[in-house]
N, C-alpha and C positions, 0 to 999 in steps of 0.2 A: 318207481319199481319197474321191472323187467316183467314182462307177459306173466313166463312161470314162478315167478317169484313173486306175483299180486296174488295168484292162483292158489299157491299152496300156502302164502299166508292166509289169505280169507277163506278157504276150506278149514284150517287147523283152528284158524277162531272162532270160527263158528263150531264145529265139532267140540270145544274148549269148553266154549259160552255153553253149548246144550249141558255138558257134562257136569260141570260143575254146577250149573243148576237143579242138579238132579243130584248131586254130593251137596249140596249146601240147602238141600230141602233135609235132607238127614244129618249133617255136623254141628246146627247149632242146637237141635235137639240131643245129639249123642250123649253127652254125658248127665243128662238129668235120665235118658230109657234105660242108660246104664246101671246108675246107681238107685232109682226110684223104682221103674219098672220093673225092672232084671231083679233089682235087689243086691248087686255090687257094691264092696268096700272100693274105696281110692284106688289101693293097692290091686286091687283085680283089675280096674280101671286102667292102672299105667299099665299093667301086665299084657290088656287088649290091645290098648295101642301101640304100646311098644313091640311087641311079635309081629304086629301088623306092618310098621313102617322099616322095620329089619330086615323083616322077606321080603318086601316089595323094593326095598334098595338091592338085596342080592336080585331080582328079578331083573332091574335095571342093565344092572354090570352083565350080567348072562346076554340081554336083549340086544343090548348095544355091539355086545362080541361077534355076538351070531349074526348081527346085522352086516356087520362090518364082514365078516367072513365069507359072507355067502354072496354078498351084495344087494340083498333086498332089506328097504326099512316098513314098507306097508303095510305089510302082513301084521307084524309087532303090532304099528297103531291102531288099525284097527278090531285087533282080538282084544287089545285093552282097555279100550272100549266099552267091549261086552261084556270083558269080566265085572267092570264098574256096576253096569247092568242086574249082573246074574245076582252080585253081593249084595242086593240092596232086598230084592226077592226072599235072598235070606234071612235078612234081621226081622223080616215082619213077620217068618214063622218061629224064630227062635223066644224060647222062655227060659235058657240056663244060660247065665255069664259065660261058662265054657261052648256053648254052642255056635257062641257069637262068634268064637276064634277064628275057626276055620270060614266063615262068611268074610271076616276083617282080613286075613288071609289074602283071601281071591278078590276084595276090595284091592289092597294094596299091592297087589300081584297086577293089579291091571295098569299101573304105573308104567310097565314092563313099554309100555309106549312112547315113556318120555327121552330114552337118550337116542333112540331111531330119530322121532321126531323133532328133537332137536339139531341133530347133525345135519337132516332136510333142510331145515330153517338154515342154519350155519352155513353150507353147502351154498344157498341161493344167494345170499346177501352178502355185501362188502362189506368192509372196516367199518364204512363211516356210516350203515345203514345196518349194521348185526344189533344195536344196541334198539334202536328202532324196534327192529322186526318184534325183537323179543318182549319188549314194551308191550308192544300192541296184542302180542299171545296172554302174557301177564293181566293186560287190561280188558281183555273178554272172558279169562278165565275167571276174574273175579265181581267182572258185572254179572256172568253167569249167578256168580255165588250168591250177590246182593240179591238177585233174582229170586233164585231160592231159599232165601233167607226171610223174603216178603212172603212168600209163600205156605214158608213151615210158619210165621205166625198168625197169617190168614186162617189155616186149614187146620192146625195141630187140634185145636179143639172142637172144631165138626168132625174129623175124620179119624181121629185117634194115631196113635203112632203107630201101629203098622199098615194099616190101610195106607197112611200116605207115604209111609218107606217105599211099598210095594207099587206105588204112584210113581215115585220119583226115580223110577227102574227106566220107564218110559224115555227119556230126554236123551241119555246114554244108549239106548240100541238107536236111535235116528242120527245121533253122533255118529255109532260106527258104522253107519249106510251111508252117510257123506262120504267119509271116507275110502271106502269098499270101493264106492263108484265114481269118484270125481278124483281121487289120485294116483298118479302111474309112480310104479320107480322111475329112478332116473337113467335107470340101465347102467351101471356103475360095475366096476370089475372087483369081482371078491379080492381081498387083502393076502397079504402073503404073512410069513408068521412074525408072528408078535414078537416083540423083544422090550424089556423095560428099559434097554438104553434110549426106545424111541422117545420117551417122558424124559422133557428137560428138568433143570432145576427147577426154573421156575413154576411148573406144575407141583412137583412136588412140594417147595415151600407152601404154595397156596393151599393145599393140601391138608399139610399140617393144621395152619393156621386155621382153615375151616372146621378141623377134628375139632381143637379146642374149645371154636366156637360153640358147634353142633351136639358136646357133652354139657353145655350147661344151657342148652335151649332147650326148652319144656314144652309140652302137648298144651296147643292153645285151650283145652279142655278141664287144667287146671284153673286159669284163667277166667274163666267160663263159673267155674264152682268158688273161685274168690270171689267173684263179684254178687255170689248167691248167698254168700255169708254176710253182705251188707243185709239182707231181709229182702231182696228183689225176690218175685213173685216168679217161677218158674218160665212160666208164659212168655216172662218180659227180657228173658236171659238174649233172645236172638236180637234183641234191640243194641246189643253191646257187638257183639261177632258181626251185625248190618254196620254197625261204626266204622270197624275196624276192617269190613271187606271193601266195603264204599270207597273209604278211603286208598285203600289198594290199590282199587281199580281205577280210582282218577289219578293215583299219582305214579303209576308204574309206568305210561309212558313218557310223559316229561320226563321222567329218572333214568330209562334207558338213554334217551337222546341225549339228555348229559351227559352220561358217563359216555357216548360215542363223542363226545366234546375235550372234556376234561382228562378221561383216564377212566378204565376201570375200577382198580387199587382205591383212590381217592376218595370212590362211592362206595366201595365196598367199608373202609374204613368210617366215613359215615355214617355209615350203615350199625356196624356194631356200637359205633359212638352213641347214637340213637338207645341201643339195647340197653346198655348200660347207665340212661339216664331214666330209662322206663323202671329198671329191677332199684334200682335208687329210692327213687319216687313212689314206688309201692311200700320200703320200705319207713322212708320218713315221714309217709302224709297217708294218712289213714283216713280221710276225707272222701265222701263219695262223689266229689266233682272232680277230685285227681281221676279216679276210676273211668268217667268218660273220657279224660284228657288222654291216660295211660292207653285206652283202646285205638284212639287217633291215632297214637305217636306209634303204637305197637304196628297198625296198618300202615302209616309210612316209614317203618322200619323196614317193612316186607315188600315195599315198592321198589327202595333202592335196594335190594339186596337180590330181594328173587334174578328178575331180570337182567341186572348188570352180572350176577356171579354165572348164569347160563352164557353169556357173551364171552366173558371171562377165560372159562375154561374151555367152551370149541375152542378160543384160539388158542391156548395153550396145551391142545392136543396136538399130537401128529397128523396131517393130512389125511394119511392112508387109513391110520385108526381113530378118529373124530368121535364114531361113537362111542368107540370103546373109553377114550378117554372122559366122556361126560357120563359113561353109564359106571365106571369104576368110581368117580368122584363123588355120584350121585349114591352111588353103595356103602363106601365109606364113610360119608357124611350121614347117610343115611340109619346104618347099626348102631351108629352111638347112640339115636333114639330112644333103643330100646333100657340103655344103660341111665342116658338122662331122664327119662319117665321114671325108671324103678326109683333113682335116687332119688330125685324131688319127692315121687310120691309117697318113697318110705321116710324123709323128714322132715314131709308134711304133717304125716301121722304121726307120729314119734315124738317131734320137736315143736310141731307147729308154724305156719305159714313163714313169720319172722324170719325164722332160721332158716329153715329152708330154702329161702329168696337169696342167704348169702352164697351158699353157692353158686347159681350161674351169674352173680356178679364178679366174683372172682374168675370164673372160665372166663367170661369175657373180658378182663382184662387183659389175661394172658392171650387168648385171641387176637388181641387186639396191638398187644407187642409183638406176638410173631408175624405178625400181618406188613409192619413194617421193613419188615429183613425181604419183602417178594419184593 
């Protein structure tokens, strides 16, 4: 790697690593404080996180514009940062389901860092090193998580759930003091106006193809409460989400380097092939030793997929507009969330788990034939 291009990868992962250590002291807990503590149905459950990952993709798309516009991406990373921080402060004084909103909100509002800092990463790195870089974000962001994932089942029972929410605020503001102090813009000249003829086809197809995806992909939190319905013991629920980040984190760099090898496309497709043999498998094997397999396969689903689909679309953005292009994808992709929670989780409750699992098998098929027309 090049001086500034070692620099501002090893700041971002580690700022990454802290962060998500401090979200993943609180995600593999969320949905038992949710529904047990709080006192939430399913349905209020997808409600939270679907409003939450909604606004924090329109946050994206807004962060990335104004990035792009003005010329600055630092500022973005590191207030999103904080706001990670601030959210976390909030869930430990919250005791109404509705309270949580607006804390989940400014959680996912703090995402607002991810298409600035991506277009930085994209910006520094080449063809045959963008798949790399992005690997290596990927694979601290979720050693972070493994991290706090040992943690929330170390502490959860000494220190109760909001004492350590109000904990794991901590790791997220030293995140965005790395950042504040160790990275410069690059001095880059604001953009001129936007046009959608700059988005080629191929952005668009991908596009597509991701939508379809992204409507029948489910809050890993549903996931989390199937595998609570085999009789595992609350406690024991982060031993599944440690599987499935673990994994992640070892296997998202290899899977970038590939896909700088082979093709993006080819992993991405992979990728959804992967989903679709997971939603399968939950389906026909009702076995609780599928359920550790299914959480493997679920984490290296997200290995190749996370990473190579960030490489993916910088380069199928425009030069000029790079953020704009990953923060608009990233919005997109992003709203459906809130359509694929409600549905899953209204026919989970409704139908029950069985049925419910047909649908995002079916999205991803269709996914997965539009995927070949990019």
């Amino acid at each position: 790697m090049k001086k500034e291009e070692k620099k501002i990868v090893l700041t971002f992962s580690l700022a990454s690593f802290l962060n998500d250590m401090g979200s993943d002291i609180v995600y593999p807990l969320w949905p038992v404080f949710v529904t047990t503590v709080i006192g939430a149905n399913f349905w209020m459950l997808g409600l939270i996180d679907g409003i939450g990952n909604a606004l924090n993709s329109i946050s994206k798309a807004i962060s990335g514009y104004l990035s792009d516009k003005i010329g600055k991406r630092k500022v973005f990373i590191w207030s999103g940062y904080l706001m990670g921080a601030l959210s976390r402060l909030g869930y430990a004084v919250s005791f109404t389901w509705w309270h949580l909103i607006p804390f989940k909100v400014l959680d996912r509002a703090g995402k607002l860092r991810d298409a600035p800092r991506d277009a930085m990463v994209a910006e520094v790195s080449d063809k045959q090193g963008r798949g790399r870089n992005f690997g290596i974000l990927r694979a601290m962001d979720n050693l972070g998580a493994v991290t706090g994932i040992i943690l929330a089942m170390l502490l959860v029972n000494v220190l109760g759930y909001r004492l350590l929410f109000a904990l794991a605020a901590i790791p997220s503001f030293i995140g965005a003091f790395l950042v504040y102090f160790f990275i410069k813009d690059r001095g880059r000249k604001a953009s001129k106006k936007l046009e959608l003829r700059m988005f080629g086809k191929r952005y668009k197809k991908f596009l597509i193809a991701s939508s379809l995806f992204s409507l029948g992909y489910f809050s890993y939190s549903f996931l989390l409460v199937y595998a609570k319905s085999f009789g595992f013991a609350e406690n024991t629920l982060p031993v599944f989400y440690l599987i499935f980040t673990l994994t992640t984190s070892l296997f998202a760099l290899p899977m970038g380097k590939l896909s700088d090898k082979i093709g993006r496309k080819d992993m991405v497709v992979f990728s959804y092939s992967l989903w679709l043999l997971i939603i399968a498998g939950l389906v026909l094997f009702k076995h609780v030793l599928f359920l550790f397999l299914a959480f493997f396969l679920y984490g290296l689903q997200r290995a190749s997929l996370e990473p190579v689909q960030r490489a993916f679309v910088a380069e199928l953005s425009p030069s000029s507009f790079k953020a704009t292009g990953i923060g608009t994808y990233q919005m997109v992709v992003g709203l459906l969330s809130l359509p694929a929670s409600l549905i899953f989780g209204y026919l989970w409750d409704a139908f029950g788990v069985q049925l419910a699992l047909q649908f995002p098998l079916v999205m991803g098929m269709f996914a997965t034939i539009a995927l070949l027309f990019v």
